[in-house]
C-alpha positions, 0 to 999 in steps of 0.5 A: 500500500502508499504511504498515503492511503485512500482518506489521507489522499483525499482529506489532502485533495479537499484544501485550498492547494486541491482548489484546481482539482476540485473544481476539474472534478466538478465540471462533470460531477456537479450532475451528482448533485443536480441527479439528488435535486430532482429525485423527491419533492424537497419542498415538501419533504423540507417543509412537513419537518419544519418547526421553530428552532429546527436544525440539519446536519450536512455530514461530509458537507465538502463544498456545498453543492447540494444545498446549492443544487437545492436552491437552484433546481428547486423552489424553497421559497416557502421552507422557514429557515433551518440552523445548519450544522456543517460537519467535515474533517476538512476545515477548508470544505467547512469554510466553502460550503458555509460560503455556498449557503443561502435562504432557507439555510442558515449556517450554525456550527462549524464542527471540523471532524469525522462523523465517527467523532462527532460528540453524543451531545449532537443529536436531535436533528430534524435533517441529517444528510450525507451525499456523495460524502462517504467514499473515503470513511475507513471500512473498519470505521463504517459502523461507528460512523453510522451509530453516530448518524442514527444516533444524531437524528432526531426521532420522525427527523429525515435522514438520508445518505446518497452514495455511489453503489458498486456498479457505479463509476465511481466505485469501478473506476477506484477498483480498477485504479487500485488494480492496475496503478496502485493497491489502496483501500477501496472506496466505501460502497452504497450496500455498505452503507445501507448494511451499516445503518441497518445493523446501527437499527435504522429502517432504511429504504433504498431508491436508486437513480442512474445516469451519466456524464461525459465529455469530449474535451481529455483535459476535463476527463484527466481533471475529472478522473484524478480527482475520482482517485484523488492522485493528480500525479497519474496522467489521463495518457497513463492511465489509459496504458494501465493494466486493468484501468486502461480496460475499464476506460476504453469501456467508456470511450466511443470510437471519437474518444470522448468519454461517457460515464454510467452512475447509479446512485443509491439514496437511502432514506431513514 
C-alpha cells in the first residue's frame, strides 16, 4: 500500500492547494448533485419537518453543492429557515460550503471532524444528510460512523445518505485504479452503507437513480478522473496504458474518444 492511503489522499485533495482539482472534478460531477435535486419533492419533504428552532446536519458537507443544487433546481421559497450544522474533517470544505449557503439555510456550527467523532451531545436533528460524502470513511470505521448518524437524528427527523453503489463509476473506476496503478483501500460502497445503518437499527429504504456524464474535451476527463482517485500525479495518457484501468476506460470511450460515464446512485432514506 502508499504511504498515503485512500482518506489521507483525499482529506489532502479537499484544501485550498486541491482548489484546481476540485473544481476539474466538478465540471462533470456537479450532475451528482443536480441527479439528488430532482429525485423527491424537497419542498415538501423540507417543509412537513419544519418547526421553530429546527436544525440539519450536512455530514461530509465538502463544498456545498447540494444545498446549492437545492436552491437552484428547486423552489424553497416557502421552507422557514433551518440552523445548519456543517460537519467535515476538512476545515477548508467547512469554510466553502458555509460560503455556498443561502435562504432557507442558515449556517450554525462549524464542527471540523469525522462523523465517527462527532460528540453524543449532537443529536436531535430534524435533517441529517450525507451525499456523495462517504467514499473515503475507513471500512473498519463504517459502523461507528453510522451509530453516530442514527444516533444524531432526531426521532420522525429525515435522514438520508446518497452514495455511489458498486456498479457505479465511481466505485469501478477506484477498483480498477487500485488494480492496475496502485493497491489502496477501496472506496466505501452504497450496500455498505445501507448494511451499516441497518445493523446501527435504522429502517432504511433504498431508491436508486442512474445516469451519466461525459465529455469530449481529455483535459476535463484527466481533471475529472484524478480527482475520482484523488492522485493528480497519474496522467489521463497513463492511465489509459494501465493494466486493468486502461480496460475499464476504453469501456467508456466511443470510437471519437470522448468519454461517457454510467452512475447509479443509491439514496437511502431513514
Amino acid at each position: 500500500m502508499s504511504s498515503k492511503d485512500t482518506a489521507e489522499r483525499s482529506l489532502e485533495h479537499w484544501s485550498e492547494a486541491g482548489r484546481t482539482g476540485m473544481e476539474a472534478f466538478y465540471a462533470l460531477a456537479t450532475e451528482d448533485y443536480h441527479q439528488l435535486a430532482l429525485a423527491a419533492d424537497w419542498p415538501s419533504l423540507l417543509a412537513d419537518r419544519a418547526h421553530d428552532g429546527w436544525s440539519l446536519l450536512d455530514v461530509a458537507c465538502g463544498s456545498g453543492k447540494f444545498p446549492t443544487a437545492l436552491r437552484r433546481y428547486t423552489d424553497l421559497s416557502a421552507v422557514p429557515e433551518v440552523a445548519y450544522d456543517l460537519l467535515d474533517p476538512s476545515a477548508f470544505s467547512v469554510a466553502e460550503a458555509r460560503g455556498a449557503l443561502g435562504a432557507p439555510f442558515a449556517a450554525r456550527h462549524d464542527l471540523v471532524m469525522t462523523l465517527q467523532d462527532l460528540p453524543a451531545d449532537h443529536t436531535g436533528y430534524d435533517i441529517v444528510w450525507a451525499t456523495h460524502a462517504l467514499y473515503a470513511l475507513p471500512p473498519d470505521e463504517l459502523d461507528a460512523a453510522a451509530e453516530r448518524f442514527v444516533a444524531a437524528l432526531a426521532p420522525g427527523g429525515l435522514g438520508l445518505v446518497a452514495q455511489a453503489t458498486a456498479a457505479s463509476h465511481y466505485l469501478a473506476f477506484y477498483d480498477a485504479f487500485r488494480a492496475g496503478v496502485r493497491e489502496a483501500t477501496p472506496y466505501t460502497t452504497a450496500e455498505q452503507v445501507r448494511d451499516a445503518l441497518t445493523r446501527a437499527g435504522a429502517d432504511v429504504r433504498d431508491q436508486r437513480v442512474t445516469y451519466t456524464t461525459g465529455t469530449s474535451d481529455r483535459g476535463v476527463a484527466e481533471g475529472f478522473l484524478q480527482r475520482c482517485a484523488f492522485d493528480d500525479s497519474v496522467s489521463l495518457e497513463e492511465m489509459e496504458a494501465a493494466p486493468v484501468l486502461g480496460d475499464y476506460l476504453a469501456s467508456c470511450r466511443d470510437a471519437s474518444g470522448s468519454y461517457t460515464f454510467s452512475h447509479e446512485a443509491a439514496l437511502l432514506w431513514l
